[in-house]
N, C-alpha and C positions, 0 to 999 in steps of 0.2 A: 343793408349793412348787417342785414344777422350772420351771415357765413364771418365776421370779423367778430362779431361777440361771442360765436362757437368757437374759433380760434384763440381768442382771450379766456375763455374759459377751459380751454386743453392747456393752457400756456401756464392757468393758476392751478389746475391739477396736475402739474410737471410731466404731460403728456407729449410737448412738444416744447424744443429750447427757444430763447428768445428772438436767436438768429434766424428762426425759419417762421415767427412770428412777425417780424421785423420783412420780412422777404413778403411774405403772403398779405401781408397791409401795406406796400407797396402795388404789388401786383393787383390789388382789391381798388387800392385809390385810381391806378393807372386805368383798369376797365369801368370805373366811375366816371372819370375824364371824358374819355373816350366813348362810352354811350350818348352822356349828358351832349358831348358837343353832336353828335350824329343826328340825336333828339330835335338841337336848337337847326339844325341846317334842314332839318326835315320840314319842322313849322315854319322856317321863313321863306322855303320853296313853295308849301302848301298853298293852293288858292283858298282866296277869302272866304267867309259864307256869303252866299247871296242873300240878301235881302227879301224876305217876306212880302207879298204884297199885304199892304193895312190894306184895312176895309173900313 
């Protein structure tokens, strides 16, 4: 989430207006979403570990 606290902080230096602060933390949460769920379908396809033989 730092590209969102760069943008928070162009937004408190009037670098950029709020409207397109408001867009880009959208677009920031949507590619958040969208990774995490990719993540979670990745590890529930992934095989288990195998087990160790103890000795």
């Amino acid at each position: 989430m730092e590209t969102l606290e760069h943008l928070i902080t162009a937004f408190d230096e009037n670098y950029i207006p709020e409207a397109v602060l408001q867009h880009l933390n959208t677009q920031i949460d949507t590619c958040g979403r969208l990774l995490n769920g990719w993540y979670i379908n990745y590890l529930r396809k992934a095989k288990p570990p195998k087990d160790e033989k103890k000795s």
